[in-house]
Backbone bond lengths (Angstrom), bond angles and torsions (degrees), N, CA, C in turn:
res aa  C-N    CA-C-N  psi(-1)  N-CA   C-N-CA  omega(-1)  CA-C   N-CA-C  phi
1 X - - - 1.444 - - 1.527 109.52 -
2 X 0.917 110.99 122.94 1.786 118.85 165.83 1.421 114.37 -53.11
3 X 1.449 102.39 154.41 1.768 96.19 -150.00 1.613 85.90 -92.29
4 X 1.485 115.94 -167.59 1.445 145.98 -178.97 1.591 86.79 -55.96
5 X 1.385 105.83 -88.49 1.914 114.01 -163.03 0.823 113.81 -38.02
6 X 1.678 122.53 -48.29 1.856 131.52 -173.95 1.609 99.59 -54.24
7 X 1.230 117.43 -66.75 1.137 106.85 150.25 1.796 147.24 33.71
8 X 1.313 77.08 -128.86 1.587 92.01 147.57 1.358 136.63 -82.12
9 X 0.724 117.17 37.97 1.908 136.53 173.46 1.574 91.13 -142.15
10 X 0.982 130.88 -10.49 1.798 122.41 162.11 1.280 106.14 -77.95
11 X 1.360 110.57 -63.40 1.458 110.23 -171.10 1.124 125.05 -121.46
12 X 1.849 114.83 54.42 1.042 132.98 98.16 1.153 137.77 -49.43
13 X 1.573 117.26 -68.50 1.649 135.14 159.81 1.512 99.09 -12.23
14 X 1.483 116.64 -70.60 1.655 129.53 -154.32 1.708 92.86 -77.48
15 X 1.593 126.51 -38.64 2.142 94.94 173.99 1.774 91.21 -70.84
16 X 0.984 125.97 -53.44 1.845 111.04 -170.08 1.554 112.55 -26.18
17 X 1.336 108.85 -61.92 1.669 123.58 -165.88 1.690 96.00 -64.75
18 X 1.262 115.25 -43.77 1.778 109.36 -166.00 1.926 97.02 -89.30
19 X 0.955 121.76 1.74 1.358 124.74 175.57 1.751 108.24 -89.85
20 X 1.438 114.13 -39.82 1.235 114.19 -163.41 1.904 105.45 -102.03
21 X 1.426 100.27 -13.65 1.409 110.34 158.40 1.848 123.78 -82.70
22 X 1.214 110.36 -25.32 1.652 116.59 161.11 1.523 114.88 -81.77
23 X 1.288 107.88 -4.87 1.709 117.25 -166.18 1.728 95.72 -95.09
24 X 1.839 107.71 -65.79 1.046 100.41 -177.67 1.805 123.66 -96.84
25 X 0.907 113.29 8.04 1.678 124.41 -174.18 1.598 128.72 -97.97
26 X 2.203 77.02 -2.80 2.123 65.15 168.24 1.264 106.54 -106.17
27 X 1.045 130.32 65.60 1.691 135.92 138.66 1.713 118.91 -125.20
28 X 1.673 100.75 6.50 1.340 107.05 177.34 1.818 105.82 -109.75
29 X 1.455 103.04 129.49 1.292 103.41 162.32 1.572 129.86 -103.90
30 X 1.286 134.79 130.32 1.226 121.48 171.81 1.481 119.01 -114.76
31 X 1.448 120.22 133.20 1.405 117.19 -171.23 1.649 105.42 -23.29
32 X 1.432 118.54 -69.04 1.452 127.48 -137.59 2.088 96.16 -87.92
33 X 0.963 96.25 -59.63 1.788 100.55 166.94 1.659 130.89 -132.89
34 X 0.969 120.96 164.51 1.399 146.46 -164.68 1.608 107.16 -89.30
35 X 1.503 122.06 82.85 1.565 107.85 -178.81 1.393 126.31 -44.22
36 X 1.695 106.28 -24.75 1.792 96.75 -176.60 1.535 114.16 -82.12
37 X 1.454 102.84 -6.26 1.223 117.52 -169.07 1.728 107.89 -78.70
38 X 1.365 101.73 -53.08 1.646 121.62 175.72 2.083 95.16 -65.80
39 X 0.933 114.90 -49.57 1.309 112.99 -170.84 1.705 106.50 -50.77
40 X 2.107 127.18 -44.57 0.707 122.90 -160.27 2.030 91.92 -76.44
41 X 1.301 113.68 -43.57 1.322 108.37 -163.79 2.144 96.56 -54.52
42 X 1.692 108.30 -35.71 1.513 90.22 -175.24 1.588 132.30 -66.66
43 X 1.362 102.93 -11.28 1.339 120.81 -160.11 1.973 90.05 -83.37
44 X 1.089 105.68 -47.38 1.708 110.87 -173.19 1.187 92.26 -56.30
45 X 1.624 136.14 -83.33 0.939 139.57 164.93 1.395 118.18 -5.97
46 X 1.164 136.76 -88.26 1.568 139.52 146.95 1.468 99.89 12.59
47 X 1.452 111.04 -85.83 1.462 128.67 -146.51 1.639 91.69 -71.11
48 X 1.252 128.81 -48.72 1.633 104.02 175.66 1.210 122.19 -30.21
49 X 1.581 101.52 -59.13 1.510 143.20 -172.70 1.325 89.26 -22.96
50 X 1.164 111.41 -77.30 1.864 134.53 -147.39 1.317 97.13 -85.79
51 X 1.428 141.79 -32.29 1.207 129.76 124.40 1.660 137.94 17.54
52 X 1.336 76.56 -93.58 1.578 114.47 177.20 1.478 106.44 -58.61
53 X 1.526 111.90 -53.50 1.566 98.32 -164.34 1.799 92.31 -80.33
54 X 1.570 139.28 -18.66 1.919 126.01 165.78 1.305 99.94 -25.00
55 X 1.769 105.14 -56.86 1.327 104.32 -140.16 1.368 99.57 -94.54
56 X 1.302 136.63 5.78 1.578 120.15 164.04 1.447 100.09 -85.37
57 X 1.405 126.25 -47.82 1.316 117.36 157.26 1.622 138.62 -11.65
58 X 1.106 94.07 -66.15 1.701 118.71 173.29 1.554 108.68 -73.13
59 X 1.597 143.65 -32.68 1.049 147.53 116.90 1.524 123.39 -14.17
60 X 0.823 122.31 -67.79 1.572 118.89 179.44 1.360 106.20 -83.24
61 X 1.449 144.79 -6.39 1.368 127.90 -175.83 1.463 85.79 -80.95
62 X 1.162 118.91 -53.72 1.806 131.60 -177.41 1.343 108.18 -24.22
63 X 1.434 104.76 -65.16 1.567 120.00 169.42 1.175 116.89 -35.01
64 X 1.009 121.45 -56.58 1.807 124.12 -162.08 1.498 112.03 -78.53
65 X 1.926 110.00 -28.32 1.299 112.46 -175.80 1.645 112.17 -63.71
């Protein structure tokens, strides 16, 4: 299992990338998809992400106390 930090430094990385692709990609069209479109689904994604890895964080400090 990937630790707490990996984590959240993953999906962080992934809202950054889908933030700066909804930022700069809606004036780009591509036949098959819509970058601001893919950008908004990465950013959600992201934010679970980083989510998810708080709360393994906050999970294992628990643990140790």
């Amino acid at each position: 299992m990937a630790s707490p930090r990996k984590t959240l430094i993953t999906g962080l990385a992934t809202l950054v990338v889908g933030a700066a692709l909804w930022r700069y990609g809606l004036d780009v069209e591509i036949v098959i998809f819509a970058p601001s479109k893919i950008g908004v689904v990465l950013m959600a994604i992201g934010g679970l992400e980083t989510l998810y890895g708080l709360y393994k964080m906050a999970a294992a400090s628990r643990r140790t106390e």
